[in-house]
N, C-alpha and C positions, 0 to 999 in steps of 0.2 A: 471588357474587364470590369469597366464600372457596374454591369448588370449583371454579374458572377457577383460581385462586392454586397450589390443591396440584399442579393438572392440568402447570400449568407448571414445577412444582418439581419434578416426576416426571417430567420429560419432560427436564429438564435431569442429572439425574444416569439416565438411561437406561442400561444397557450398561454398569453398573458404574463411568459416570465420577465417580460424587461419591468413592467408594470411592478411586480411583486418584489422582484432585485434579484430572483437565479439569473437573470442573464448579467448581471454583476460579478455575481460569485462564480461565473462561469469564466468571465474574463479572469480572475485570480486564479483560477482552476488550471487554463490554460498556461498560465503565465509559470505556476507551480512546475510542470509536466515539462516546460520548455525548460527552467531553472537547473532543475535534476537532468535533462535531454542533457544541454550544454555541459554541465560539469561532469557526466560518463564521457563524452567525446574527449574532452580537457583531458581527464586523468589516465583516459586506453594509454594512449602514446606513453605516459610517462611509468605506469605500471604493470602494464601487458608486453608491451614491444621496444620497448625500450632498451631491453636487454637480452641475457640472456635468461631462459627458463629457471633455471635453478634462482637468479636475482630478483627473476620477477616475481618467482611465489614468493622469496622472500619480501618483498615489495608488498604484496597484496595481503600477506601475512599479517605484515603493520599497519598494512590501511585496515583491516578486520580487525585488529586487536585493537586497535584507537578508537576506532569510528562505533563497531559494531557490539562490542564488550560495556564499554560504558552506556551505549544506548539502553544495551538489556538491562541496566542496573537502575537507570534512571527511567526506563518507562512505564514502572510501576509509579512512580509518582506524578509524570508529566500526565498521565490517564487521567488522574484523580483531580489534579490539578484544575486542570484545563476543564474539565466537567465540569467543577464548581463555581467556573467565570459567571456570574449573573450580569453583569456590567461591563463593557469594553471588547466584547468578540470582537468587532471590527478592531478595534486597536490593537487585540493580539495578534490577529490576522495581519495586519502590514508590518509586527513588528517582525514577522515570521520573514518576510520579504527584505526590509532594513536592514537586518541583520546580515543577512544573505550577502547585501550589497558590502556590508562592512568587509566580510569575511572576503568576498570576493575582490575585494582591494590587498590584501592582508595574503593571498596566494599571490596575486601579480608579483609583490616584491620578494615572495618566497616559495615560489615554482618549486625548487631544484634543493631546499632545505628540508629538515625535520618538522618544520614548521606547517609542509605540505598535512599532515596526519591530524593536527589538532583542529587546524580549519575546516579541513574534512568533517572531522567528528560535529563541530559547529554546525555545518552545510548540513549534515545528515539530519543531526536532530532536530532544526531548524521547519526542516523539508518533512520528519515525520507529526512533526507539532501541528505543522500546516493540514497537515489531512485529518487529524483528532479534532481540529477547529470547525471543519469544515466540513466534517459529517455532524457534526451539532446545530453547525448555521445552517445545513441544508433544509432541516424540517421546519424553517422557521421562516424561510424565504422560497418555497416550494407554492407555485399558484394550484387554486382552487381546481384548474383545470387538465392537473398535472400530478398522478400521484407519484408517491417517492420513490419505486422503482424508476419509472423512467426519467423522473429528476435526475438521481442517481446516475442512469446509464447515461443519459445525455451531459453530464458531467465529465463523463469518462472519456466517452467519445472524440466531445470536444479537445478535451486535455491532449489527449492521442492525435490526433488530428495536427491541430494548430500548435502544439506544443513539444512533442517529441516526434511525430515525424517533420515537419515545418523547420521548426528552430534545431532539432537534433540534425537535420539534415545542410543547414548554413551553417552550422557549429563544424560538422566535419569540411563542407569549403572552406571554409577560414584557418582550421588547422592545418587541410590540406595546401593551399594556397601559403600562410603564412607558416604558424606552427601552434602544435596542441594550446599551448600559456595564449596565444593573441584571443581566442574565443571565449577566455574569461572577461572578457570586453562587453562581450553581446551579453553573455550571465548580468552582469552588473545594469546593462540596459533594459533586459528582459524584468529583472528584480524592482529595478524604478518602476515600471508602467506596474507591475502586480501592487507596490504600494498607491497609485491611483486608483486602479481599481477595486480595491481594499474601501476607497475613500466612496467609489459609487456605491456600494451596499447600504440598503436602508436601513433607521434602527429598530426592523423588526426581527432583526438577527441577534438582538440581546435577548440573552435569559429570560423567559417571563417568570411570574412568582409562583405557576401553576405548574411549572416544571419538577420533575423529581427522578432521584437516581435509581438504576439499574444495576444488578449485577449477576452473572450465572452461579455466584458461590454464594445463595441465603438460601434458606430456607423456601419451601413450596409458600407460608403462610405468609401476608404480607404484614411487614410489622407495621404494627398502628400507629398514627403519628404521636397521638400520647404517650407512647409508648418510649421514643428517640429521646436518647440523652443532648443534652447540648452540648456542642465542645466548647470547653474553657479554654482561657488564651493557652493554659500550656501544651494543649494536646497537639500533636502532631495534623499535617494535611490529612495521612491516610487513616489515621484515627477518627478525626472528625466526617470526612468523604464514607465511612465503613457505618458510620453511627446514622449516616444521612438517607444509608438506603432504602429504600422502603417495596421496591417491586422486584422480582424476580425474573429472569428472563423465562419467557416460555420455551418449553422442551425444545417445539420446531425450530425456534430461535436459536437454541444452543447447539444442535443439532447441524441446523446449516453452518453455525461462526467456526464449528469443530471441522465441518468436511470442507470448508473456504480456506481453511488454514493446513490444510493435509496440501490443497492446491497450492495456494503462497508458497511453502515449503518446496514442492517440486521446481517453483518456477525460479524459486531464490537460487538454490542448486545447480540447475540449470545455465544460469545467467554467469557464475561463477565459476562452475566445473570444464564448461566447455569450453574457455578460453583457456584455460590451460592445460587440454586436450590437444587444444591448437597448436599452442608455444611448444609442446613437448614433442609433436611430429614432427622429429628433424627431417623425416623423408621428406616432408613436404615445403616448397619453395614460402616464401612471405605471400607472394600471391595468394597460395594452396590455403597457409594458415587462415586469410581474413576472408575469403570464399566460404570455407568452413564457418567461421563463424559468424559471418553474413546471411549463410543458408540459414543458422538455428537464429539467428536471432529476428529473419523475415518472417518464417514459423512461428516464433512468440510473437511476433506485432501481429500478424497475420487471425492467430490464437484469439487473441485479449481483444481484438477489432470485432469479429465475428461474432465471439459472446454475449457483447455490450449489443452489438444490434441486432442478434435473435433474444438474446433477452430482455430489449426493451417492449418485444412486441409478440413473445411468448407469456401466456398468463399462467403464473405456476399456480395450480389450486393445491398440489400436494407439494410443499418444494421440501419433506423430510426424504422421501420416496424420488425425487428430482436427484436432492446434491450422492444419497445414495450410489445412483444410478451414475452417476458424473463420476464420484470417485472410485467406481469399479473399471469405468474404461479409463481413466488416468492408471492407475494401478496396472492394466492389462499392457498400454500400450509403455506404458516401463519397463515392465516384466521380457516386452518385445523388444525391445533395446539394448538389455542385458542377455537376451541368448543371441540374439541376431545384429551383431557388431559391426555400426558402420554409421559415419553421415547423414544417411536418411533416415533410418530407424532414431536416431537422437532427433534428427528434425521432426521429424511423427511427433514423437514423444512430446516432445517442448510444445506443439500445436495443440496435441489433447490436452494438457497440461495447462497451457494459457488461456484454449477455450474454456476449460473443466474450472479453472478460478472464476473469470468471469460471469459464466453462467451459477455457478454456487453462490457467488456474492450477489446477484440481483434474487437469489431466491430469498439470501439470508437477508437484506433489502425489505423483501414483500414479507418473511417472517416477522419481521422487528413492525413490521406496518399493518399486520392483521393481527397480531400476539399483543399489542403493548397500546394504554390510553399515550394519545397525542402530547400527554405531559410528560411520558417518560422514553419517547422515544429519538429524542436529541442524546440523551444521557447514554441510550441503548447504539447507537451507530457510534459514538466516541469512543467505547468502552470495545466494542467489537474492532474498530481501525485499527487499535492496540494493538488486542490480540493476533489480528491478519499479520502488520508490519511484523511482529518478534516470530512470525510463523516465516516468514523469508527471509530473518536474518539467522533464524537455526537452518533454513536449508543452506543461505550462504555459506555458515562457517562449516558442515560439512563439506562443501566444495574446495573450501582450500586444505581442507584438515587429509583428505583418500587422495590416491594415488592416482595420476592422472591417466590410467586406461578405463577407455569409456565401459567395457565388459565388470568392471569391478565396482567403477561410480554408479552404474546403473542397478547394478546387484544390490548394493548398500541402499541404495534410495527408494528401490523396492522393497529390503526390511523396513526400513524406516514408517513409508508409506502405509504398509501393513499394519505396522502395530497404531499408527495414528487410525486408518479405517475401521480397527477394534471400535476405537473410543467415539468413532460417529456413530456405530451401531448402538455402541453401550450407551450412549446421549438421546439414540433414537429410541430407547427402549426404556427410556429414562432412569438409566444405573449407570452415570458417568460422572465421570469425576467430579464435577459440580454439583449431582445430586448427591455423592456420597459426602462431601463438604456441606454440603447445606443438610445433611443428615446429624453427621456428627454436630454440629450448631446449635442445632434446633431444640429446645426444652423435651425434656421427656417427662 
């Protein structure tokens, strides 16, 4: 046991990262992945099964309209926000965790209340802050020896690993053994150790002054710094965040963040849709239903596992032509799920889906890392997290918005799909929405 223990301890500071502090931010990373693991396990019981079908969409209705509504409103500002931290990453980083703990006090004594939706919403936004944080500190604590794809992937891995399968799978004994609410226990103890490890990160995880912001909506030319207005105290965050930019993202960059988000989208859908595909088979026994949804969701882990580790040791030299390629067999094997109705065709589905993310996200990764100087590509992964997260919460709220047979969910998510795959093209060809924004912008 103890020679499994060192094995993993040495494998995590590999490449000089304990040295640099990834293997710090990888404990945080973990502890993230476990946080979210524990509180999905917590809230199944209460909002999936807990009742009947017709109660529980309405259930999961209000956890989306709370949680998921107000994120989208607010993550055009937490984006901006959060990129302009020059000082205190690590302090945002454990406040992300703190909070967590607060909240998760704050369910204990309101499990079975309204009060369940708003801390939710807390818990969410909390948990999406944390990963805008945390692709900004990655470039910053990333060793020499170790470029930021498989920083990156070995972030992921980790998290996956030690965090949602690990802590996700004691979360469900503990429900199971006690009940869903007693596993808000471990939330709350998992959230402490992420505020330590928050504390082992070194401070070369602040802002340096040679950093500068990103965005896919400027202009090709890059504005010159004499050129940026200063914000005055009255001007808003994203007023002064919009004035601060100065680099564009490259095509391939924008290219891959578009076709990463096609994937998000599928997998948000996914995660959501087919639990209440379950709930709604009265033919099927409770066994039947969480079988079902055990198969699709071994398929996503399965998915998103394999990704991370052929893409940490796949080198994309073209990854416009890669996530392309990615999101024609997502596309296909949707397309197969919608004429060919059944269990394993949605477990396909969900697979290419989890892998087709993964592997699109380490391309957009190595994009952002061969496209962009070192000073602007902490900005360029913060501002990309964004976009990925609000790309799984619009496949989410499709999920609960269609009708729960799989033949018609999987129809819709293939339009869907489509018209997003348009807009990778049109980015790959550089006529996408971004350029047409940064067209109209742009001085004539």
């Amino acid at each position: 046991m103890s020679r499994s223990a060192n094995r993993v301890y040495g494998l995590m500071g590999a490449d000089g990262a304990r040295e640099s502090g990834l293997t710090a931010l990888m404990y945080t990373s973990i502890a993230n992945f476990a946080v979210d693991a524990v509180l999905a396990v917590s809230l199944a019981g209460t909002l999936f099964f807990s009742a009947a079908e017709a109660e529980s969409r309405t259930s999961v209705a209000a956890y989306l309209l709370v949680t998921i509504a107000p994120f989208a409103l607010l993550a055009p500002l937490i984006g901006p926000a959060l990129d302009r931290i020059r000082t205190g990453r690590r302090l945002a980083l454990s406040l992300t965790f703190a909070g967590r703990v607060v909240l998760a006090a704050v369910l204990l004594q309101n499990f079975n209340s309204w009060m369940l939706y708003p801390a939710a919403l807390g818990m969410l936004v909390l948990s999406k802050s944390y990963g805008v944080l945390k692709s900004s500190v990655t470039p910053r604590v990333a060793p020499a020896a170790l470029d930021l794809v498989r920083a990156n992937a070995r972030l992921t891995i980790a998290g996956h690993i030690g965090g949602s399968l690990v802590a996700g799978g004691l979360a469900a004994v503990i429900a199971y053994v006690f009940d869903p609410q007693a596993a808000l226990w471990l939330l709350m103890v998992v959230a402490l150790s992420g505020i330590y490890g928050c504390a082992l990160i070194p401070s070369t995880a602040e802002r340096g002054q040679d950093e500068v912001t990103v965005s896919p909506f400027v202009p090709e030319e890059p504005v010159p710094e004499a050129g940026i207005r200063r914000g005055r105290g009255g001007d808003t965050i994203v007023t002064r965040w919009r004035r601060s930019i100065r680099v564009r993202f490259p095509d391939a960059a924008r290219t891959c963040m578009w076709a990463t988000a096609l994937q998000r989208c599928g997998t948000g859908f996914m995660t959501i849709y087919v639990a209440f595909v379950a709930k709604s088979s009265s033919h099927l026994s409770g066994f039947e239903q969480l079988s079902m949804l055990a198969a699709v969701g071994a398929a996503g882990g399965v998915g998103t596992f394999a990704g991370n580790a052929l893409g940490s040791r796949i080198r994309f030299a073209r990854p416009r032509v890669a996530v392309l390629v990615l999101g024609a067999l997502s596309l296909g094997s949707v397309v197969c799920a919608a004429v060919w109705d059944g269990v394993v065709t949605a477990a396909v589905a969900t697979a290419v889906l989890s892998l087709g993310s993964a592997m699109s996200k380490v391309c957009l990764d190595a994009a952002i890392q061969s496209g962009l100087d070192q000073a602007a590509q902490a900005s360029a992964f913060g501002i990309s997290e964004t976009a990925l997260q609000l790309s799984w919460v619009l496949g989410g709220t499709l999920g609960i918005l269609l009708p729960p047979e799989l033949t018609v969910g999987m129809a819709v998510l293939a339009v869907v799909g489509t018209v997003m795959y348009v807009n990778v093209i049109a980015a790959a060809r550089g006529v996408g929405l971004g350029a047409l924004i940064g067209r109209a912008r742009s001085p004539r």
